[in-house]
MARTILUM-452891 format. One line per 8 residues: number of its first residue (from 1); their letters; for each residue x, z, y of N, C-alpha, C, O, CB. Coordinates in nm, 2 decimals. Atoms other than C-alpha are relative to their C-alpha. Glycine has a CB too. Layout:
<pts>
NUM) a) X/Z/Y/X/Z/Y/X/Z/Y/X/Z/Y/X/Z/Y; ... .
</pts>
This chain:
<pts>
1) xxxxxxxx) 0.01/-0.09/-0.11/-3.05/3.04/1.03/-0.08/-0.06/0.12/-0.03/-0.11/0.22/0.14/0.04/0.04; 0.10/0.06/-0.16/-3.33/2.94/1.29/-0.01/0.06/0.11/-0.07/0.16/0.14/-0.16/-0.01/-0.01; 0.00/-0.07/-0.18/-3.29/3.03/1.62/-0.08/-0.05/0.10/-0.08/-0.17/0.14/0.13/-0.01/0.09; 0.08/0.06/-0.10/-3.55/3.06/1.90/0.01/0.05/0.12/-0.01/0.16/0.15/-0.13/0.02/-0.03; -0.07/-0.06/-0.17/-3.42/3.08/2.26/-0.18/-0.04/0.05/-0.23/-0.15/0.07/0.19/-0.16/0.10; 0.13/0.02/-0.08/-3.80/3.15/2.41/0.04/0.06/0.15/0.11/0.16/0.16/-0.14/0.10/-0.08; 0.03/0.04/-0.15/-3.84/3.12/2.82/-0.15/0.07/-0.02/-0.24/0.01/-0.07/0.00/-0.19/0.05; 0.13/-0.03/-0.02/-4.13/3.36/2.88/-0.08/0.01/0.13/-0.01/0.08/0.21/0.00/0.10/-0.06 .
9) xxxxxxxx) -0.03/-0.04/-0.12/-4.30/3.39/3.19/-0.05/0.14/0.04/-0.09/0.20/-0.06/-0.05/-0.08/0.07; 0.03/-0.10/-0.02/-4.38/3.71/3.36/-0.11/0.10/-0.01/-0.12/0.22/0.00/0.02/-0.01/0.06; 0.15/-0.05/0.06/-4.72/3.75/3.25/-0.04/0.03/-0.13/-0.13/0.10/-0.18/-0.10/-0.08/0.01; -0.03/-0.04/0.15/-4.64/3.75/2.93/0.06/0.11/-0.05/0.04/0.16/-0.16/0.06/-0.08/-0.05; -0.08/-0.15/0.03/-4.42/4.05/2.94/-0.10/0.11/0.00/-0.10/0.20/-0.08/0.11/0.04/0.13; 0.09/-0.13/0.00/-4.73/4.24/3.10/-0.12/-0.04/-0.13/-0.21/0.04/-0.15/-0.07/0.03/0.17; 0.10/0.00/0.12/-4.94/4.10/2.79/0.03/0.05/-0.12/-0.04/0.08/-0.22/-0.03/-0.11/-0.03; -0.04/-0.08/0.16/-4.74/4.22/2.52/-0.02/0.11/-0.07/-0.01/0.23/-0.05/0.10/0.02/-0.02 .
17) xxxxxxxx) 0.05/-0.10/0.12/-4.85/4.35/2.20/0.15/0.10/-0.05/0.23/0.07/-0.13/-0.05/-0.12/-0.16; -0.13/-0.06/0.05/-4.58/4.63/2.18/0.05/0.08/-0.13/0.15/0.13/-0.16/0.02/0.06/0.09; 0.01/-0.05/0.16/-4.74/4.74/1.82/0.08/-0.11/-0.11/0.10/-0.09/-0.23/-0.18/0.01/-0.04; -0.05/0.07/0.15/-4.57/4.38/1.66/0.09/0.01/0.03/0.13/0.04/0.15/-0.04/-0.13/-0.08; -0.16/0.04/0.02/-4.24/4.30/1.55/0.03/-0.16/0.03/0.02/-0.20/-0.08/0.05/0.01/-0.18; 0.00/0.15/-0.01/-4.18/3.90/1.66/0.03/-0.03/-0.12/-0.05/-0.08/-0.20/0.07/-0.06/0.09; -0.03/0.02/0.11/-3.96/3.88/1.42/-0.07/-0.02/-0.14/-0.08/-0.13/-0.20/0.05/0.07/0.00; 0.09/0.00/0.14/-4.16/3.97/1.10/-0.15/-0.07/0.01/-0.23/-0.09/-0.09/-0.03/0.17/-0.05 .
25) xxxxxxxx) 0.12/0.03/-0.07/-4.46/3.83/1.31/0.04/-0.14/-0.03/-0.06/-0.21/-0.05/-0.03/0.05/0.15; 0.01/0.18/0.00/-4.30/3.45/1.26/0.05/0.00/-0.11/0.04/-0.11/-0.16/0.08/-0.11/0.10; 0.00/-0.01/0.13/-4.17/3.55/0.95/-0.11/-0.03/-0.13/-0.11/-0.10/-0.23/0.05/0.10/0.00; 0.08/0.04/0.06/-4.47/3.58/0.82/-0.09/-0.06/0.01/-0.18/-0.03/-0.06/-0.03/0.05/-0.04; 0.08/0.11/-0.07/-4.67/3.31/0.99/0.08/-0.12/-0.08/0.02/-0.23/-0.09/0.00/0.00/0.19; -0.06/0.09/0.09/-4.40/3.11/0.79/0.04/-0.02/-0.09/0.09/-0.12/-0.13/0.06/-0.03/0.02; 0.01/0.03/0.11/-4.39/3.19/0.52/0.14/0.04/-0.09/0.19/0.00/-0.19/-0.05/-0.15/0.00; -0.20/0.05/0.04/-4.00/3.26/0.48/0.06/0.15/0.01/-0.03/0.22/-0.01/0.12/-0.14/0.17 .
33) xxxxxxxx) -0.11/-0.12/-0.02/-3.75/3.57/0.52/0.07/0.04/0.13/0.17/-0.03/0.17/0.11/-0.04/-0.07; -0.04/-0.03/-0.16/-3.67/3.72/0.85/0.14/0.00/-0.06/0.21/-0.04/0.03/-0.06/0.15/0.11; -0.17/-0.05/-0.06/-3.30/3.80/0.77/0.08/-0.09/0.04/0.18/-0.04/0.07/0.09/0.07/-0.11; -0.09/0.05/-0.09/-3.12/3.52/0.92/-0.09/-0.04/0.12/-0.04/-0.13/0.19/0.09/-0.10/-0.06; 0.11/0.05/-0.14/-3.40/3.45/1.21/0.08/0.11/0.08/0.12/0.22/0.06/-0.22/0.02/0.00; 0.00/-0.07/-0.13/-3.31/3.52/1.54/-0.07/-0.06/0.12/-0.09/-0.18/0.13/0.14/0.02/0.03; 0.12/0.04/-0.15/-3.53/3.55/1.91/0.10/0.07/0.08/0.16/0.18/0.08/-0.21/0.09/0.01; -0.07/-0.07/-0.13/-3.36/3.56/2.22/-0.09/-0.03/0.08/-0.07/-0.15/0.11/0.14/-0.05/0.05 .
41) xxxxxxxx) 0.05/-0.03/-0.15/-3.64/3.62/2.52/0.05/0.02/0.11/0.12/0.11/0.14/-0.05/0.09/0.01; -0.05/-0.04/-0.15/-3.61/3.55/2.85/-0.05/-0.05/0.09/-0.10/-0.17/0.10/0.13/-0.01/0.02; 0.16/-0.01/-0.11/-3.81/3.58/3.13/0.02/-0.04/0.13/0.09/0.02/0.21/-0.07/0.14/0.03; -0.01/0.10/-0.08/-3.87/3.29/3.37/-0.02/0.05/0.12/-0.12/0.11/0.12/-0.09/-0.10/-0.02; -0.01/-0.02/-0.06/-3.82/3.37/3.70/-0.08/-0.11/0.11/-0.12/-0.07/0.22/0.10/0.03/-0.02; 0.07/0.09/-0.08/-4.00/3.03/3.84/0.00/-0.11/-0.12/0.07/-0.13/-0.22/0.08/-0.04/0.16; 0.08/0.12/0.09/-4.19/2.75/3.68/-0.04/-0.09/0.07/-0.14/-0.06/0.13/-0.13/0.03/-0.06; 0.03/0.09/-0.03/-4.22/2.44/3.82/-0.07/-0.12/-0.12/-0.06/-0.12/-0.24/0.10/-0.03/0.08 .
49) xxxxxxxx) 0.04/0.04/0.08/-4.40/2.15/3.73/-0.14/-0.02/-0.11/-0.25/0.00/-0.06/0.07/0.02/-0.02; 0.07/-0.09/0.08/-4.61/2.18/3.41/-0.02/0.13/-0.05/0.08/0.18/-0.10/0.00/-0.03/-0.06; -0.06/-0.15/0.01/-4.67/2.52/3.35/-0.03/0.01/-0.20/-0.07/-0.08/-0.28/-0.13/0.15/0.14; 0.01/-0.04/0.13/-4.67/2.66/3.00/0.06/0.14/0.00/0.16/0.17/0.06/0.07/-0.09/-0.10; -0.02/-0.18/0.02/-4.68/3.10/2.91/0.14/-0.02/-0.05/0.23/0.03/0.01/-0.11/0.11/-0.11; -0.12/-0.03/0.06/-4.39/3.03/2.69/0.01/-0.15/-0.07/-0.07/-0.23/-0.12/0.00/0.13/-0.11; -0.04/0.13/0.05/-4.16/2.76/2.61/0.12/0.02/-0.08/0.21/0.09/-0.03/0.02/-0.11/0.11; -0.11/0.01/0.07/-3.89/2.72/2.33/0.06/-0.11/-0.04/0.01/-0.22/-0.03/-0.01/0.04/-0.09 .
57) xxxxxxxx) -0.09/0.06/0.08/-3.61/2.59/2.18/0.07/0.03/-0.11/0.16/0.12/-0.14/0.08/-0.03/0.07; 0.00/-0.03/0.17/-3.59/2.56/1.82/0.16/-0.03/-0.03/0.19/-0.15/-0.02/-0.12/-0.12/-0.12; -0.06/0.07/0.13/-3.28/2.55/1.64/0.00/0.02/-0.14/-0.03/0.13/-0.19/0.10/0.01/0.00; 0.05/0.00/0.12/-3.29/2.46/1.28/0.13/-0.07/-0.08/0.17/-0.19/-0.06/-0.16/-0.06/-0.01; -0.08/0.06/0.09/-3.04/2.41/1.02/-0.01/-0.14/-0.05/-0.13/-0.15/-0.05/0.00/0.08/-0.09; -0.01/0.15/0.05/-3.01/2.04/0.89/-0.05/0.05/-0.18/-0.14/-0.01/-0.23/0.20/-0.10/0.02; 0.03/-0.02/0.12/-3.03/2.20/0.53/-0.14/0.04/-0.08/-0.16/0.05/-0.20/0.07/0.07/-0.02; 0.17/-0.08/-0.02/-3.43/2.32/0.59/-0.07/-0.18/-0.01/-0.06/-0.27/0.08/-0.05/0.13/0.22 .
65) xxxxxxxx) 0.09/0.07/0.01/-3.66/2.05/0.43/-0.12/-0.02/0.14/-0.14/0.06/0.22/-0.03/0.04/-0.12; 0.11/0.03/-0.08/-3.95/1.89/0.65/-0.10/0.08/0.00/-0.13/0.13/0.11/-0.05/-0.10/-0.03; 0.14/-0.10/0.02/-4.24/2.11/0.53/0.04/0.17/0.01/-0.05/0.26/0.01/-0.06/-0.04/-0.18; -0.02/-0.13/-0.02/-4.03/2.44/0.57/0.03/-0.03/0.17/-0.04/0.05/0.24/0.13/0.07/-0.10; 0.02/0.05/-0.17/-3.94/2.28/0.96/-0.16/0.03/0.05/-0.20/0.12/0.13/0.03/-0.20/0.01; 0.14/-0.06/-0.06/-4.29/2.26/1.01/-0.07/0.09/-0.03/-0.18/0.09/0.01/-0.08/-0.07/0.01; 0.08/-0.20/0.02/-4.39/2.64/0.88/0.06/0.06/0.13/0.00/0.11/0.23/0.09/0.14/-0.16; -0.05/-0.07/-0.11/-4.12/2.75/1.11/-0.08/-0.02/0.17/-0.11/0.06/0.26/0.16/-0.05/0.01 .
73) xxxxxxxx) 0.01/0.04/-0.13/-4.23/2.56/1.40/-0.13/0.05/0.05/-0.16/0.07/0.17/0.02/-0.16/0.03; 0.15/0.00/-0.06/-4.63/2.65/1.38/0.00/0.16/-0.04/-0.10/0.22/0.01/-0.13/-0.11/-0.07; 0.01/-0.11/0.02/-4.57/2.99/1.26/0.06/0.05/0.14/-0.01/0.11/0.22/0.05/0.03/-0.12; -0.03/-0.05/-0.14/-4.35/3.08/1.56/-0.12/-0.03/0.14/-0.14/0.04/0.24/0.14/-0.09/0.04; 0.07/0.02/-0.15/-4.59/2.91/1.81/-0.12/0.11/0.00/-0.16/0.15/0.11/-0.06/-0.18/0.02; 0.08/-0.08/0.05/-4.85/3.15/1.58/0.03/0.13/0.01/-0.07/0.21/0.01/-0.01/-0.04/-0.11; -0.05/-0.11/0.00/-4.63/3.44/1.59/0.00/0.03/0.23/-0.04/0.12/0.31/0.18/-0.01/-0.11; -0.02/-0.02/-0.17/-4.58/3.42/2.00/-0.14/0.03/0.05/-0.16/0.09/0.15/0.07/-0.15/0.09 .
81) xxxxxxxx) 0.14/-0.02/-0.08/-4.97/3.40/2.05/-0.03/0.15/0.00/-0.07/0.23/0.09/-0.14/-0.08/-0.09; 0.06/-0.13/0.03/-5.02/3.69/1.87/0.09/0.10/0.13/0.04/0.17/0.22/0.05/0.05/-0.19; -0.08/-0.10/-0.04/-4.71/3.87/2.01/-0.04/0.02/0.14/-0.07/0.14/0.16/0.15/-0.03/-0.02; -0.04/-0.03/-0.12/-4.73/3.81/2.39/-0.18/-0.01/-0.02/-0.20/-0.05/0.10/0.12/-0.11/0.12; 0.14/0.03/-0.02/-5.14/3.77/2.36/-0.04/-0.13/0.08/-0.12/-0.13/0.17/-0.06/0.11/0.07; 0.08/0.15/-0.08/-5.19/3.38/2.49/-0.04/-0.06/-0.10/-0.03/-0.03/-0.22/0.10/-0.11/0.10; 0.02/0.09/0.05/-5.33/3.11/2.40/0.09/-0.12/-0.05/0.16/-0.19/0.01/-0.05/-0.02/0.05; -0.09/0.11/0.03/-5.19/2.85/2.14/0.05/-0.16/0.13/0.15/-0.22/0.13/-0.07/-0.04/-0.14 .
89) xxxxxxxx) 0.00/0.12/-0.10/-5.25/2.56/2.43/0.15/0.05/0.10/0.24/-0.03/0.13/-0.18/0.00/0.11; -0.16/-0.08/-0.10/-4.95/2.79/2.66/0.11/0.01/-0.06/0.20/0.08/-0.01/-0.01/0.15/0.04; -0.12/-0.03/0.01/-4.70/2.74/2.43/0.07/-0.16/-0.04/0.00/-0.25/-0.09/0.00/0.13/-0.12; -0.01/0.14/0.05/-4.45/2.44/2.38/0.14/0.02/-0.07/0.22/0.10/-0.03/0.00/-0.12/0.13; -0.09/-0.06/0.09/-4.19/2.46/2.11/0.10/-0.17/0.01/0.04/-0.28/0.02/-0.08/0.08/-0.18; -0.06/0.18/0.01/-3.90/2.13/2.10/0.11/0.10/-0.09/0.17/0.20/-0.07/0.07/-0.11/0.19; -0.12/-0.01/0.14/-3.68/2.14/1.76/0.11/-0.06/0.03/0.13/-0.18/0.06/-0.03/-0.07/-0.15; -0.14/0.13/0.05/-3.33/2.06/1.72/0.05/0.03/-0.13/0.05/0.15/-0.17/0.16/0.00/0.10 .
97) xxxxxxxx) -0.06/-0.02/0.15/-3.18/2.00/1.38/0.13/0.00/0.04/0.18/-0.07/0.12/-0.03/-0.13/-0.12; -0.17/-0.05/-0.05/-2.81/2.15/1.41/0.05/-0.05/-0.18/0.03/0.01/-0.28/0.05/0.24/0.06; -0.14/0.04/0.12/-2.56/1.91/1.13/0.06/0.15/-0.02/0.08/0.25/0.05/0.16/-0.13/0.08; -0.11/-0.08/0.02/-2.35/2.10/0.94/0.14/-0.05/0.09/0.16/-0.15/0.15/0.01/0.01/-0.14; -0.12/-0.03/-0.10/-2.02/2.19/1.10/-0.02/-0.03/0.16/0.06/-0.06/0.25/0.12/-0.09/-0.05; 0.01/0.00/-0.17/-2.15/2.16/1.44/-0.07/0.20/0.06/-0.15/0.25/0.15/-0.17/-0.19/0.06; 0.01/-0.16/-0.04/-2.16/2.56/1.46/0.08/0.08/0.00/0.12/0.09/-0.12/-0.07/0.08/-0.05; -0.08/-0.07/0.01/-1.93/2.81/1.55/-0.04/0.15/0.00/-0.06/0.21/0.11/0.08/-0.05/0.07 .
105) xxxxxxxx) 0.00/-0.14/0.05/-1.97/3.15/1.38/0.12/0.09/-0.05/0.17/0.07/-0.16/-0.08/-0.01/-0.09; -0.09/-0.07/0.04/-1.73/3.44/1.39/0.14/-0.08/0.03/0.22/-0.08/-0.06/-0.03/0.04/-0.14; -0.12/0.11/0.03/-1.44/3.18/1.50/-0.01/-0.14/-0.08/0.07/-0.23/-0.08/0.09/0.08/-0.08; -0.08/0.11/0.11/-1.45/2.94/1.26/-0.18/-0.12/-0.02/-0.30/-0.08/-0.02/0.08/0.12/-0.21; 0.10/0.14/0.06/-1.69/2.59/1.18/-0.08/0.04/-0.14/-0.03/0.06/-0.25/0.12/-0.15/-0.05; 0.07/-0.06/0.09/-2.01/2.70/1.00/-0.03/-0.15/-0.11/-0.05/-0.25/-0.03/-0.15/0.10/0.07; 0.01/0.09/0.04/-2.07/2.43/0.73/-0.12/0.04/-0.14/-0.11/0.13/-0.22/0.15/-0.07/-0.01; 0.09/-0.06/0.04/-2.40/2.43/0.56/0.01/-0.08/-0.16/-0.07/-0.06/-0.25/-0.14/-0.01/0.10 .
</pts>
């Protein structure tokens, strides 16, 4: 179940392609099955610092080999270009691998 908590900033909202799906958009930039992917967007109010259009935070099951890790990771950064219309250089993506039993779904300790 990969989850992408994206930080967009406000220019990006007015760039968006409102003809794609994100979803099926990093789905198929990766190669894989949208039905457990999930995108939560949400839109930066201030940027300090280095700037970047959009920045994420990957989570990624522990049970997802190396070479399916890195579909997800360049397809999303691939799917966001398209979606919000920037450039790949504006986007910065940081993975975490989530152990099993360190998730709580529905109540109870998800164990992969």
């Amino acid at each position: 179940m990969p989850i992408a908590n994206c930080i967009i900033t406000s220019e990006c909202q007015n760039n968006l392609d409102g003809s794609s799906n994100l979803i099926e958009l990093w789905a198929n930039e990766s190669k894989t099955s949208s039905e457990h992917m999930t995108i939560n967007v949400i839109t930066s109010t201030e940027q300090l610092g280095n700037k970047y259009a959009i920045m994420v935070t990957l989570l990624i099951p522990s049970i997802w080999s190396k070479p399916e890790i890195t579909l997800l990771q360049l397809g999303l950064a691939k799917a966001l270009t398209l979606h919000y219309n920037v450039s790949i250089e504006d986007v910065f993506i940081s993975t975490n691998i989530v152990k099993s039993s360190m998730v709580v779904e529905s109540g109870k300790e998800v164990k992969w």
